[in-house]
ROZA-127699 format. One record per residue: residue in one letter; x, y negated, z negated of N, C-alpha, C in turn. Coordinates in pm, whole numbers, padded with zeros to 5 digits, always signed. Example, Ala and Ser with C-alpha at 12.3 -4.5 7.8 and 13.67 -1.06 7.14 Angstrom:
2
a+01319+00569-00780+01230+00450-00780+01320+00330-00780
s+01285+00225-00708+01367+00106-00714+01290-00003-00787
END
This chain:
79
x+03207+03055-01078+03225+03073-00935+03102+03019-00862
x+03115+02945-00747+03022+02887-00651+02957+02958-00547
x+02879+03017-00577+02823+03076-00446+02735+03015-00322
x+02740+03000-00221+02685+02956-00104+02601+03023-00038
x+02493+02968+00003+02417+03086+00044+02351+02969+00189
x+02385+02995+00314+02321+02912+00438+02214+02980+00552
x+02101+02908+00585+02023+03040+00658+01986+02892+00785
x+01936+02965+00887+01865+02897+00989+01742+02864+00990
x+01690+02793+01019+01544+02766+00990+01465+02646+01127
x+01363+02695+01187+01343+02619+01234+01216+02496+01178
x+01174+02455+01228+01045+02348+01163+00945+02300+01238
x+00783+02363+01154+00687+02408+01263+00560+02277+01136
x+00496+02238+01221+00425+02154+01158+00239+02228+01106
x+00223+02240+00996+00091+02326+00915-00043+02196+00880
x-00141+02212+00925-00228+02160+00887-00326+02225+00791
x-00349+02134+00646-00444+02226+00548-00561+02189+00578
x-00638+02223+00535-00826+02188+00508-00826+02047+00471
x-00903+02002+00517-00998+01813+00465-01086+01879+00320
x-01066+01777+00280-01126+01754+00123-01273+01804+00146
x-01369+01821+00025-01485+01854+00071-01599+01740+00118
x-01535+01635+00102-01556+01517+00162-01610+01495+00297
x-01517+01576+00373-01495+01595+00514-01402+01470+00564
x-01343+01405+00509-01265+01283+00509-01180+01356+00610
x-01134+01246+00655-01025+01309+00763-00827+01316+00683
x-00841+01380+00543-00682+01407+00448-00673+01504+00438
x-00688+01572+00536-00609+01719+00594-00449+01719+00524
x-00412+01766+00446-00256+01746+00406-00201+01857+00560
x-00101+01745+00553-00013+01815+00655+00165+01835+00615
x+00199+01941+00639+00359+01995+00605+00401+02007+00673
x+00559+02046+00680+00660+02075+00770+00681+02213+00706
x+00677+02318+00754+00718+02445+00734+00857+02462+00742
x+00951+02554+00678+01077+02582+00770+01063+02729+00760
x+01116+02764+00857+01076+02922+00890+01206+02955+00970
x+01261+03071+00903+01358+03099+00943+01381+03176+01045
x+01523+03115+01128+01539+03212+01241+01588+03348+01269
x+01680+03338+01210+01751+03462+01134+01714+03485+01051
x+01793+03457+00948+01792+03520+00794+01735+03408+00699
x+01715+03451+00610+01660+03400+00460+01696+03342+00353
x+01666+03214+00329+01772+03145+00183+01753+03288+00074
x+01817+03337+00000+01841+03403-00107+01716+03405-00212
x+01705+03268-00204+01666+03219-00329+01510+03218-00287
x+01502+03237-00167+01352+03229-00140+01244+03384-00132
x+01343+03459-00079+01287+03571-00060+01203+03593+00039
x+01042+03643-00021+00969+03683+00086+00906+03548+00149
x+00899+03434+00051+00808+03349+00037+00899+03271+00173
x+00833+03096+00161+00919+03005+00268+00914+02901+00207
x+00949+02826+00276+01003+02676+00276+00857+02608+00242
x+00842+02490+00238+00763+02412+00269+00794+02240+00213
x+00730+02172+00278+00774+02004+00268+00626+01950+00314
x+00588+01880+00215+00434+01837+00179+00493+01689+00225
x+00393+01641+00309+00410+01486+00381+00322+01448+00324
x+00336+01291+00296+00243+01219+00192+00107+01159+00336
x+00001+01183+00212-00109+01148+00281-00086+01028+00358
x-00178+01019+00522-00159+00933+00615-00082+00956+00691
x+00054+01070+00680+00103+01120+00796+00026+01204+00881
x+00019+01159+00977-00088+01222+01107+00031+01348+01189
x-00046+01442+01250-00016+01567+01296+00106+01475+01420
x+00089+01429+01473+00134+01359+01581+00306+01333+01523
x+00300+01216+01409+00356+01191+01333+00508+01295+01309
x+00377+01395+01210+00496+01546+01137+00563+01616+01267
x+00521+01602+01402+00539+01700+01516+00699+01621+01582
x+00664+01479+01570+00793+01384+01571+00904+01370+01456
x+00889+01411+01365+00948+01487+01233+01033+01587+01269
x+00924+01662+01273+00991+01813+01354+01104+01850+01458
x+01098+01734+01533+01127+01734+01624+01295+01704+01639
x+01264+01601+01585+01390+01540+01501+01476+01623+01366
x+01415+01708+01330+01489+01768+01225+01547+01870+01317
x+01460+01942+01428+01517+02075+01496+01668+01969+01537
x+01709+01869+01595+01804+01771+01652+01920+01778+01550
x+01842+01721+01416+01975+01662+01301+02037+01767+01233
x+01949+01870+01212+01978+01984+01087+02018+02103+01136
x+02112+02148+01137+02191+02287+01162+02182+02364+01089
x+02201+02394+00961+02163+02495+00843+02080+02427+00735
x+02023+02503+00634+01964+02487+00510+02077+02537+00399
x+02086+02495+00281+02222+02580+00257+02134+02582+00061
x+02151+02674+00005+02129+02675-00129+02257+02710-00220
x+02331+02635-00292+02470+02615-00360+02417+02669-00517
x+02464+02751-00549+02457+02820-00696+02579+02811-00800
x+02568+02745-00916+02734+02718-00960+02730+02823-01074
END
């Protein structure tokens, strides 16, 4: 049996720490953080989506922006 499991989520852009370098490769993510309720499968924890180095904050915020537009649910399918 297939179980379905769909939650809301919106998408907020996270900046980490620069190397000890001080280089400016801050990794930056897309969070999804839910509006309602919770994928199943995630629990307490969340989402996260690691952008490859050289995506600038500017960048992930136009990401964001665009995903709040295209994406209506998150959905996790269990067979």
């Amino acid at each position: 049996m297939v179980k379905l499991d769909y939650a809301d989520y919106k998408f907020t852009v996270k900046e980490g720490s620069p190397s000890v370098s001080g280089a400016d490769d801050a990794p930056v993510s897309l969070c999804c953080e839910p509006r309602t309720s919770e994928l199943s499968i995630v629990g307490s924890g969340y989402l996260s989506i690691h952008l490859k180095k050289g995506i600038s904050c500017d960048d992930a915020q136009e990401i964001a922006k665009n995903l709040e537009q295209w994406i209506e649910k998150i959905s996790y399918v269990k067979g």
